[in-house]
C-alpha distance (Angstrom), angle and dihedral (degrees) to the residues before:
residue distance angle dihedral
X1 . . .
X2 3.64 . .
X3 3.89 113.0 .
X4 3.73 115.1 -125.5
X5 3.72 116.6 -152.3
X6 3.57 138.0 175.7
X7 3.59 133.2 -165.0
X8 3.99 117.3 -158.7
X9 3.91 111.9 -163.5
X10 3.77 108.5 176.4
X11 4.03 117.4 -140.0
X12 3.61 115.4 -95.4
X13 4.20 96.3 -33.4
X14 3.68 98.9 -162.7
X15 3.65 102.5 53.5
X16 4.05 97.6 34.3
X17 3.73 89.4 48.5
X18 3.75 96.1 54.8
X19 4.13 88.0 38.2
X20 3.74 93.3 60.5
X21 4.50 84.7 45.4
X22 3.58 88.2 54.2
X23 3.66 94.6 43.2
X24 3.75 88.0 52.6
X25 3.74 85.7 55.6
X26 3.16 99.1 58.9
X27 3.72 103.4 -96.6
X28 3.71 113.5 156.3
X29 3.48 96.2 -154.7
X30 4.19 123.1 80.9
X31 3.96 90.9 -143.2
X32 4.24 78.6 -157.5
X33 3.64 77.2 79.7
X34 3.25 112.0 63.4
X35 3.97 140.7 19.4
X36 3.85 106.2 -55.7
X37 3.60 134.9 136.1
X38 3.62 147.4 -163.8
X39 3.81 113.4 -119.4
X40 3.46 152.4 141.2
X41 3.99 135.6 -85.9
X42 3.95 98.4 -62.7
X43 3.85 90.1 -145.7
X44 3.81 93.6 63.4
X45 3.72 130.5 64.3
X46 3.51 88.3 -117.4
X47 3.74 90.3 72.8
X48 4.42 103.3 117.7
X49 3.58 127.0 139.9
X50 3.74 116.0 -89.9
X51 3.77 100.0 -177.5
X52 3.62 136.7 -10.0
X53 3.74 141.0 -166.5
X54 3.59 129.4 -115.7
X55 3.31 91.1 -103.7
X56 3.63 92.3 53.3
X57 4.03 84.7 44.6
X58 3.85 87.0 57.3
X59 3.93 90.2 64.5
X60 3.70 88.5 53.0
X61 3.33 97.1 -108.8
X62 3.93 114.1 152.4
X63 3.98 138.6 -159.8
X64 4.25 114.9 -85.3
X65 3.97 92.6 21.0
X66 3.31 107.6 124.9
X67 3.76 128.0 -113.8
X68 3.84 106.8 -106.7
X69 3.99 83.2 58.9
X70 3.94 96.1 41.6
X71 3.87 87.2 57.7
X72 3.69 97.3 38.8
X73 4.02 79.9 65.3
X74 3.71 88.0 47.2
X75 3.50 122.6 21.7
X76 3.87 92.7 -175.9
X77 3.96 93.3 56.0
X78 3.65 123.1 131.4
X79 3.62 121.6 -140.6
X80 3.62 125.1 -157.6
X81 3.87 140.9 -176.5
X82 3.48 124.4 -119.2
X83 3.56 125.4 -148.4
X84 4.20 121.0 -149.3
X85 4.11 93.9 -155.9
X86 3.81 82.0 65.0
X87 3.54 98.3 35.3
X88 4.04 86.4 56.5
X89 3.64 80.3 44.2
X90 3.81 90.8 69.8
X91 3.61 106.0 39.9
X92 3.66 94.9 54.4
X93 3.70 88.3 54.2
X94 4.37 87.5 53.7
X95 4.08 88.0 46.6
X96 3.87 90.3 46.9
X97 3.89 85.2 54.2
X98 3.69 93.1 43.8
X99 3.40 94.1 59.6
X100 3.54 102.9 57.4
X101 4.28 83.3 70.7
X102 4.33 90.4 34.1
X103 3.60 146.6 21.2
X104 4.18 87.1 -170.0
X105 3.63 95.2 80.0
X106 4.12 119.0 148.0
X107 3.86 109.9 -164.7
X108 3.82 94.9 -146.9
X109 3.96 92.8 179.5
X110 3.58 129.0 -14.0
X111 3.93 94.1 -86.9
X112 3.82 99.0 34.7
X113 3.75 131.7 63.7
X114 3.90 136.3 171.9
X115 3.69 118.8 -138.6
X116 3.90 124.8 -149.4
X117 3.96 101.0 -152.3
X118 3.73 98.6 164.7
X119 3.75 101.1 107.7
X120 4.08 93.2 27.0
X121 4.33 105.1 65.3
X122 3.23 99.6 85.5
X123 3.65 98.8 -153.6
X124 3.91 83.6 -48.9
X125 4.10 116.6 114.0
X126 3.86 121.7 -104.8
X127 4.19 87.6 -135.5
X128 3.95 86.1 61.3
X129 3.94 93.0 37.5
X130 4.23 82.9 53.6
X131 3.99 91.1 50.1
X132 3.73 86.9 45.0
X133 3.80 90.1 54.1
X134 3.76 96.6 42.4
X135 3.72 90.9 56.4
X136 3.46 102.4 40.3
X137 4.28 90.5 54.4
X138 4.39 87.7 48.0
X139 3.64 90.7 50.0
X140 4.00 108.1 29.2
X141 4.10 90.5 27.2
X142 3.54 102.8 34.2
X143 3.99 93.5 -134.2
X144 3.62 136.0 83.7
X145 3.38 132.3 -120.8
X146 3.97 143.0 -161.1
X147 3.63 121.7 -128.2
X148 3.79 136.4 -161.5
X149 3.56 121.6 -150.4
X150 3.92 123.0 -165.4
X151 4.23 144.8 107.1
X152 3.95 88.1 -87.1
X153 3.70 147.4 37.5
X154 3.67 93.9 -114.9
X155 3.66 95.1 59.4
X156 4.08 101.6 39.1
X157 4.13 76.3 48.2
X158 4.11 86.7 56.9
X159 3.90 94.9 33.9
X160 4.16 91.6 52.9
X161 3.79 83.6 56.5
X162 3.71 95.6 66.2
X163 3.52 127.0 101.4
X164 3.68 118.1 -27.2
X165 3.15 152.7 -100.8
X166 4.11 122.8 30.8
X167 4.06 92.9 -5.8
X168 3.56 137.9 158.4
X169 4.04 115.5 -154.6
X170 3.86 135.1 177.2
X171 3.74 121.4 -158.5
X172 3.43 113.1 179.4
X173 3.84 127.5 168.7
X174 3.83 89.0 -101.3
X175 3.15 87.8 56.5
X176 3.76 105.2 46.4
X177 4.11 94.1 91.5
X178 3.85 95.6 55.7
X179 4.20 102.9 35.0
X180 3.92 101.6 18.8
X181 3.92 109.4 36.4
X182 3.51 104.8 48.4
X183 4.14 86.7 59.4
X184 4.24 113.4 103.9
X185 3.46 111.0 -94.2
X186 3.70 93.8 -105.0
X187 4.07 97.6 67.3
X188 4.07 84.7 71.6
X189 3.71 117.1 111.9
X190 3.32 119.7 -106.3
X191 3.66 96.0 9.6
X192 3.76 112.4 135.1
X193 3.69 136.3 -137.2
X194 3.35 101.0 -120.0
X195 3.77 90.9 49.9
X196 3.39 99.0 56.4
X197 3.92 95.9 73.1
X198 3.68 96.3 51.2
X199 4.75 87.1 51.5
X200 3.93 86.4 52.0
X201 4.04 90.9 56.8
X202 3.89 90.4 48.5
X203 4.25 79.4 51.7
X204 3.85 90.3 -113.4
X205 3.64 97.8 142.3
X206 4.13 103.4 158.6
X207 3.46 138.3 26.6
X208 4.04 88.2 -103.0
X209 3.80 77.0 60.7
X210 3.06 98.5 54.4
X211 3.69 102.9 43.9
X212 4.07 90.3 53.4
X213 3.48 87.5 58.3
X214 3.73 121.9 108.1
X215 3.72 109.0 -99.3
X216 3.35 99.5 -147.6
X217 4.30 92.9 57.6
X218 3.42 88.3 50.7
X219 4.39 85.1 51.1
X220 3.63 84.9 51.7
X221 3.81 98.2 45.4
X222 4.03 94.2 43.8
X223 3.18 119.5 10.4
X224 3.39 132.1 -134.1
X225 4.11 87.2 -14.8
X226 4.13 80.2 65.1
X227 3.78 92.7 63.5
X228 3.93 90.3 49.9
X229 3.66 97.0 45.9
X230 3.32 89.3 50.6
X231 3.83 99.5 57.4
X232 3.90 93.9 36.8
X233 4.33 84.2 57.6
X234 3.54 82.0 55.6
X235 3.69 104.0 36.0
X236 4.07 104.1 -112.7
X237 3.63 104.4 140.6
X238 4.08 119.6 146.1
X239 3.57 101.8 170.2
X240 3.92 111.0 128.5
X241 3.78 131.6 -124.0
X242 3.79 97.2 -98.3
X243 3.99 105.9 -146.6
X244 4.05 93.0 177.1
X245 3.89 121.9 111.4
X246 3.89 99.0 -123.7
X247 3.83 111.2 -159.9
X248 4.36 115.7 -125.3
X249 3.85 109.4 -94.9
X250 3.68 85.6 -150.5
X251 3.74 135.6 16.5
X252 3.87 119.4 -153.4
X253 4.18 138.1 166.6
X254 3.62 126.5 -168.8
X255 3.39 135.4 168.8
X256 4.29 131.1 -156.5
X257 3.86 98.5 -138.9
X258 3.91 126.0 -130.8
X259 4.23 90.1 -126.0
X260 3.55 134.8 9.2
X261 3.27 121.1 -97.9
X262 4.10 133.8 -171.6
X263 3.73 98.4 173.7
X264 4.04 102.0 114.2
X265 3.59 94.9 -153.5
X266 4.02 93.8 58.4
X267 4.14 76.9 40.6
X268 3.98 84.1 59.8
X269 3.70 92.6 51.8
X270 3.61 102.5 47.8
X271 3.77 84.0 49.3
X272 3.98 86.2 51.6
X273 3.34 92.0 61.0
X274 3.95 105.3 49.0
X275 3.50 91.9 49.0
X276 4.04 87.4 48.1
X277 4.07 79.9 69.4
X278 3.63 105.1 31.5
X279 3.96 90.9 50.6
X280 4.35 86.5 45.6
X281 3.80 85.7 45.1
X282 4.06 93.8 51.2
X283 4.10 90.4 45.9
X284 3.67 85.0 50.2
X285 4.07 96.6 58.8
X286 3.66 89.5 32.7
X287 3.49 104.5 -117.7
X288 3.30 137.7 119.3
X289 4.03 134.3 -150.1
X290 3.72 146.8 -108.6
X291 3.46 103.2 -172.3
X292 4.27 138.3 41.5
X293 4.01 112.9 -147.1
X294 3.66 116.2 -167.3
X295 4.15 122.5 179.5
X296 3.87 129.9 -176.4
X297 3.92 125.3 -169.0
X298 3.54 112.3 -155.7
X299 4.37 120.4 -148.0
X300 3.77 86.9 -93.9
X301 3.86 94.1 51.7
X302 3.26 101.2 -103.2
X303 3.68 117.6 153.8
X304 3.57 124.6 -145.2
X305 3.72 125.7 -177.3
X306 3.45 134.6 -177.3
X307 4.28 124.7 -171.2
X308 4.40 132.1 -170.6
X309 3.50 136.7 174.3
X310 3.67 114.3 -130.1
X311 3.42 124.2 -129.0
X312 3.68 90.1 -115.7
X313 4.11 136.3 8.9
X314 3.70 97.7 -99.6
X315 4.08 133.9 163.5
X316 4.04 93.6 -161.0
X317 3.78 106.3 128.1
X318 4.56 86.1 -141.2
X319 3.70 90.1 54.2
X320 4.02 98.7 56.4
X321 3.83 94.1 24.5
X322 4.23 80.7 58.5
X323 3.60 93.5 47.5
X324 4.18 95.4 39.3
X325 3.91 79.5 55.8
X326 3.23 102.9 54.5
X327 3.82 94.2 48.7
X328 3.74 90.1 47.3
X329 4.39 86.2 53.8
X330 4.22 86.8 47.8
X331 3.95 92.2 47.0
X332 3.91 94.0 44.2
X333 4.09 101.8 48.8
X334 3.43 78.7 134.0
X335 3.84 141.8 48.9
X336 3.83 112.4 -91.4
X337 3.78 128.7 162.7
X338 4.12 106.5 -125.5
X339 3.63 121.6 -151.1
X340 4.32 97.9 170.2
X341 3.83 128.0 28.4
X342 3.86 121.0 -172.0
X343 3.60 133.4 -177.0
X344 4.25 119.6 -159.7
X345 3.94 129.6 172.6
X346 3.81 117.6 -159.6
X347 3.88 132.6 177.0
X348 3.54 92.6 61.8
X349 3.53 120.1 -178.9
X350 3.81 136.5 178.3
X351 3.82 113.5 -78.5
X352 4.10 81.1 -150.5
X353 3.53 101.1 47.3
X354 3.67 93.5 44.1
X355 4.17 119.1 117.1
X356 3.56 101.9 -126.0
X357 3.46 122.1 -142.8
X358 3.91 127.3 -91.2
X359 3.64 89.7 -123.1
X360 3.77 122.6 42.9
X361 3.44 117.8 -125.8
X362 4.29 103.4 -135.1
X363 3.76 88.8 -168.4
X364 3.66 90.2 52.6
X365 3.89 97.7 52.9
X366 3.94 96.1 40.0
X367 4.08 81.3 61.6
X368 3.63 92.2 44.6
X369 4.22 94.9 50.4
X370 3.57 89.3 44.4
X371 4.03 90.7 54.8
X372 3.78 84.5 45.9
X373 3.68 92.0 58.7
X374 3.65 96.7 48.0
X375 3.95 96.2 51.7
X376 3.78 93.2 47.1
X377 4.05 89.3 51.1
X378 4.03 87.8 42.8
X379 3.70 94.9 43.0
X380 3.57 89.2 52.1
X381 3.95 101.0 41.1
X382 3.70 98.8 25.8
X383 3.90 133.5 -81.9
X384 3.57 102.6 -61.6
X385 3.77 98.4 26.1
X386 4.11 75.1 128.8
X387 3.69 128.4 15.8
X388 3.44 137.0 165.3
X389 4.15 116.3 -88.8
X390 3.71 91.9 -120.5
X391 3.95 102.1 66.5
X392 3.84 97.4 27.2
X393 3.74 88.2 101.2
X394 3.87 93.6 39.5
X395 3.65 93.9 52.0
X396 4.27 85.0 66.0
X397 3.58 81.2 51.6
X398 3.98 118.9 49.7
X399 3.95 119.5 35.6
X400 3.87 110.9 -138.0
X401 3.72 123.7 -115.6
X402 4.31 116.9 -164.6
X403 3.38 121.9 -144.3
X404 3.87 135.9 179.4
């Protein structure tokens, strides 16, 4: 049987997300409408363009510039912030309406999802089913989406990418000469940016290029990454729609900081407060780790990192704050001014399936109740609702950035 996939990509997340939450508000203006974006605190270095509008598009202004720039285009632009807890919000709302047509959903980012429909039509077609969908998120949702339309993930993927907003698009493999192969070589999936430079000197300039290209010269040229590009330029893709919850196999935080610093002790606290979340984030999947990851990025871009196994796969927050110390202290011997801190645990293993020792460590499970408490009360209150004394002044200071 013919697989029937769907890929739902919804229009510019971000900035409709926060539109409809303003809306709500009471805001008489659709920022949709006019030039807006999505960034980042202006006052901190951090401050780039997440998402824009079209109208903000029209000034030239592009995603990951940062702000100062973005307004020097347009002085009359209006910058908002977004907020993930709402953004979250949103997206579970389009899965819980996705699975009233599927239970194979994969939720390949928190705005895009593929949709195995292959056992689910029931005699109906999947270009209605995608209509159906479209118009149920404008009306029930109050954004638009994009949807791909094809026999595999690859192409939907492709399809959704057509022309925006609110659009419906079918690529099947008949159809992969006249909508797919005349696009530049840079629209394909998967291709990167640095690879791009290296097709243009061998004269491969689209994706029709590409895929008339002898497979095994590409093999020779790249590797294994030849094969693949080879079959995505010609639409072979057999991966399936993977509807199970995988668990990270890492769990990091880092944060780019508004001023350098060298003093190790405000080092120390920043550090304090990423492991805070990465510690609440690994008690949240139920895991625990093997290994403590800390990396530093000097103000001329240097990266440092520094990596230990504990003694023990833990999830206490004093156990990998301890060891994420200590590798900070080795890496900093001497003086360096810091401009990014991040925190990462690895090796992470299930706190379930886990052999636990013959002899129970007392010290061990006082730290782990204690953590216990403070999630409930910050699940309950809010994140923060109690924190440790030595990052409470931090946390005003660094904005968090997740990582798995």
């Amino acid at each position: 049987m013919e697989r029937q996939i769907l890929h739902i990509d919804v229009n510019n997340a971000f900035l409709s997300w926060t539109a409809i939450e303003l809306l709500k508000k009471g805001s008489k203006i659709d920022i949709r409408t006019i030039p807006a974006i999505i960034g980042g605190d202006e006052t901190r270095r951090s401050g780039i363009v997440l998402a824009k509008s079209m109208k903000a598009k029209e000034f030239g202004i592009v995603t990951g510039e940062t702000i100062y720039s973005a307004k020097q285009k347009c002085p009359s632009l209006q910058v908002f912030q977004g907020t993930y807890s709402k953004y979250k919000e949103y997206s579970n709302k389009l899965y819980n309406l996705l699975l009233e047509y599927t239970d194979k959903i994969e939720r390949y980012s928190i705005d895009e999802c593929f949709l195995d429909m292959t056992n689910y039509l029931m005699n109906a077609k999947l270009i209605d089913k995608a209509y159906e969908i479209k118009r149920r998120v404008k009306e029930e949702l109050g954004f638009t989406v994009n949807i791909g339309v094809s026999n595999n993930k690859l192409l939907a993927k492709m399809a959704s990418d057509f022309k925006k907003p609110d659009m419906v698009h079918t690529l099947y493999p008949s159809e992969i000469p006249s909508k797919m192969w005349n696009l530049p070589v840079s629209d394909l999936f998967m291709l990167g940016r640095k690879t791009v430079p290296k097709l243009d000197s061998m004269r491969i300039k689209t994706i029709g290029d590409l895929a008339k290209t002898d497979k095994l010269k590409l093999i020779k040229k790249f590797g294994k990454h030849g094969s693949l590009m080879w079959e995505y330029a010609n639409g072979i893709d057999n991966s399936e729609v993977n509807s199970k919850v995988e668990k990270p196999k890492g769990i990091g935080n880092s944060t780019t900081l508004p001023v350098d610093i060298s003093e190790i002790e405000k080092i120390d606290e920043v550090v304090l407060a990423l492991t805070e979340h990465v510690a609440y984030r690994l008690r949240k999947y139920g895991m625990l780790a093997n290994v403590v990851n800390v990396q530093l990025r000097t103000n001329e871009f240097k990266d440092l990192t520094h990596q230990s196994k504990l003694n023990s796969a833990t999830c206490s927050t004093k156990v990998i704050y301890a060891k994420a110390k200590s590798l900070v202290h080795e890496m900093l011997k001497e003086k360096k001014q810091i401009r990014l801190v991040g925190v990462r645990v690895d090796g992470l293993v299930e706190k379930d399936e886990l052999q636990m020792s013959l002899f129970s460590n007392e010290n061990s499970e006082k730290l782990e109740k204690l953590d216990s408490v403070l999630d409930s009360i910050n699940q309950k209150y809010g994140y923060n609702s109690v924190t440790r004394a030595g990052k409470m002044e931090v946390e005003k200071l660094v904005k968090l950035k997740d990582s798995q």
